[in-house]
C-alpha positions in Angstrom: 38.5 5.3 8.0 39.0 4.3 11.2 36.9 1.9 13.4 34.9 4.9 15.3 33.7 6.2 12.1 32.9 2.5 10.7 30.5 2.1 14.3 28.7 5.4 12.7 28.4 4.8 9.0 26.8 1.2 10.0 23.7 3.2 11.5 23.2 5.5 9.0 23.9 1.6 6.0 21.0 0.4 8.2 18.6 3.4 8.1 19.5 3.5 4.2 18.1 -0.2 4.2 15.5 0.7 6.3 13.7 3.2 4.5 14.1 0.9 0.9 12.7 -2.1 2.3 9.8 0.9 3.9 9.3 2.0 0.3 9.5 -1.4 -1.1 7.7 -3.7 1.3 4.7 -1.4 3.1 1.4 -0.6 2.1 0.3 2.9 1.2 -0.2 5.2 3.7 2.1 3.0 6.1 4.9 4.3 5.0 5.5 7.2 7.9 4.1 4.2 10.8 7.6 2.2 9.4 10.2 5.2 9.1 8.8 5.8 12.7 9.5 2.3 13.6 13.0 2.4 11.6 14.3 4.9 13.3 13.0 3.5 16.7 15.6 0.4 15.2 18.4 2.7 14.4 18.4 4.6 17.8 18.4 0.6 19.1 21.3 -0.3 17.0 23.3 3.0 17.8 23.4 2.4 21.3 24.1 -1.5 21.1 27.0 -0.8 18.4 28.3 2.0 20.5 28.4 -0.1 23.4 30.3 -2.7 22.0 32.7 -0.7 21.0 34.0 -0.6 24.7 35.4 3.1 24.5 33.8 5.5 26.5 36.1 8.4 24.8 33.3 10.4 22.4 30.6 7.9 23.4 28.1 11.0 23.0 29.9 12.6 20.0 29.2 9.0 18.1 25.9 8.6 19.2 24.8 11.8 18.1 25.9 11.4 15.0 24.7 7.8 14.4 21.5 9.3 15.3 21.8 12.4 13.3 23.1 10.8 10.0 20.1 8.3 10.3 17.2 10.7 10.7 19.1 12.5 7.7 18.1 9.5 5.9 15.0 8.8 6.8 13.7 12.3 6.5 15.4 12.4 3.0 13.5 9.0 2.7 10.1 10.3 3.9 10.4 13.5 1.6 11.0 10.8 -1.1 7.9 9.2 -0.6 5.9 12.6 -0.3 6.7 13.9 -3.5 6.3 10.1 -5.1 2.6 10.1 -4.0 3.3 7.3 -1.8 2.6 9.1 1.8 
């Protein structure tokens, strides 16, 4: 795997943390306020991580599939927690 693809997966490791520690840690019925706020974080974290890689060669192509792979999650997340009752 190379490094571009390690900048990527990181977002998506970080949304997967994200929406446990949502389904974990917040109180019913706060669960879609923190998913909104996670993935307020991820789009954060995309752009400082793809920054610091220092390559502007598929800068867009990596952010949008940072940002793509993490609202996979966190919808996958949020569909979780819909048909768990906790929504």
């Amino acid at each position: 795997m190379s490094w571009q693809w390690k900048s990527v997966v990181v977002v998506w490791l970080f949304a997967l943390v994200c929406a446990v520690l949502t389904g974990w840690l917040s109180l019913p019925g706060q669960h879609l306020v923190w998913i909104s706020l996670a993935f307020a974080g991820c789009t954060i974290g995309t752009l400082c991580v793809q920054l610091a890689t220092g390559r502007k060669e598929g800068y867009v192509d990596r952010v949008t599939i940072s940002l793509v792979g993490a609202v996979t999650v966190l919808a996958a997340a949020t569909g979780i927690f819909a048909l768990t009752g906790l929504v």
